[in-house]
Every structure is written in C-alpha cells, then in structure tokens.
N, C-alpha and C positions, 0 to 999 in steps of 0.2 A: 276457914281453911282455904277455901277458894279463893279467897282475899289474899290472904301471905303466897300462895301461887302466884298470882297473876301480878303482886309486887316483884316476888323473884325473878321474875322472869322482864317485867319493866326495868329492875336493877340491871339483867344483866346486856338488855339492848341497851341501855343509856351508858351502860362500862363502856360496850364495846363500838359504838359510835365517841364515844368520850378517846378510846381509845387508839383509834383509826383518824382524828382529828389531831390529836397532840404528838401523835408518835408519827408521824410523816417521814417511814423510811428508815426510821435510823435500824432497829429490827435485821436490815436488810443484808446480807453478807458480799458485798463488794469485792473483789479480788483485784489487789490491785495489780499494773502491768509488773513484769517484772523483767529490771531491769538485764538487758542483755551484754555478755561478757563481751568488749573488744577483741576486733578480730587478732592474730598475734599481728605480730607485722613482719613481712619479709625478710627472710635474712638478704644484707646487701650483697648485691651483686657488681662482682670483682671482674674486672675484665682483663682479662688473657688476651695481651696481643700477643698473635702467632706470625712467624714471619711468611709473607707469600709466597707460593711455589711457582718452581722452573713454567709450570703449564699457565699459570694465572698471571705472570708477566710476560710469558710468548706472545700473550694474546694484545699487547697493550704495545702502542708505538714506544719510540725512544725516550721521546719529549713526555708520555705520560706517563714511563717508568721513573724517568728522571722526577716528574711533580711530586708524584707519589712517595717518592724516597726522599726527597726534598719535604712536603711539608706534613707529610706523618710518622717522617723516622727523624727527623733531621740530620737524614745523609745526605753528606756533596758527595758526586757520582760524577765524571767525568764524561760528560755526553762526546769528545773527541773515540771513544772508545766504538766496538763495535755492540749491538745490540745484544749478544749471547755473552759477551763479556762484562757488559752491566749489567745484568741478571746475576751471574756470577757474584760479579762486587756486591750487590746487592742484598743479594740472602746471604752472602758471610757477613759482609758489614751488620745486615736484623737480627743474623743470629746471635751475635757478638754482645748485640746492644741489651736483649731478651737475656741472656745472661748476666750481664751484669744488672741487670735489674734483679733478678731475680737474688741474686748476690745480696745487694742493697736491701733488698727488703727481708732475706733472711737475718743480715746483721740488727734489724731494726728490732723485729720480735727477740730476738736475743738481749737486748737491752733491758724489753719490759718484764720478762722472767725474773 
C-alpha cells in the first residue's frame, strides 16, 4: 500500500515536470493589442475670402493697397486716384468679385443634385 503511494505520487511529479517541459507557455492567455479605430479625418476646410475694410486699408499706403488688390483679387485700381477713393473702388470692386463667386459655386452644387 505504501508502495502504490509513493508510485502515485512519483507519477504525478514526473506528469507534471513532463508537463511544465512540453507545454512551454502555450496554456498561457495572451491578449492580443487591439487594433485602434483611425482617427476620422477633418472635414476640409473652405476658405471664405472676405473683402477688407475701410479701417484695414486706411492703415496700408497706396502702393500697398494697390499690390494687395492687384495680386490677391486681381484688381487693376487706378493708383492716379486719390487714396479714400481706392478704398472705395476697392471693396465694391471685392465685393462684386466675392459675389460672383459665390454665384459660381452655387450653380456648381446645383449641377451635382
């Protein structure tokens, strides 16, 4: 009786050294990463040109009202004028331009409807 003990119990160290040699881990519950949602992405942004005010070209000589409307409106301005007079010309002529733009691109969405 003491014999079939002391076998049982030799069976069940040599299992479990048996068992701890071949099984290296697998047992083991891993988690793996998990994969993260991209971020959305921006909606684009649309740029609103506004035309400049009466106070934002007082402040600007002739020559740089004129550049100004010259190379980001592509208005000719008559620099013979006087400088409150090109101001003037100036914001009717952007407002003008700002509308028809705005025109243009309503008729464009009308298309893809």
């Amino acid at each position: 009786m003491e014999n079939s003990i002391g076998i049982i119990i030799g069976i069940v160290v040599v299992g479990f050294i048996a068992y701890k040699i071949f099984n290296k881990g697998e047992d083991k519950v891993v988690s793996k990463p998990v994969a993260k949602a991209p971020a959305p992405t921006p909606a684009p942004v649309v740029e609103v040109q506004k035309a400049p005010t009466k106070a934002q070209l007082s402040k600007l000589t002739k020559k740089q009202i004129d550049d100004l409307a010259k190379l980001e409106w592509g208005i000719k301005l008559d620099a013979r004028k006087s400088k409150d007079d090109m101001i003037k010309e100036f914001i009717k002529l952007a407002k003008a331009q700002i509308k028809a733009n705005e025109a243009a691109s309503g008729d464009d969405d009308e298309d893809e409807v």
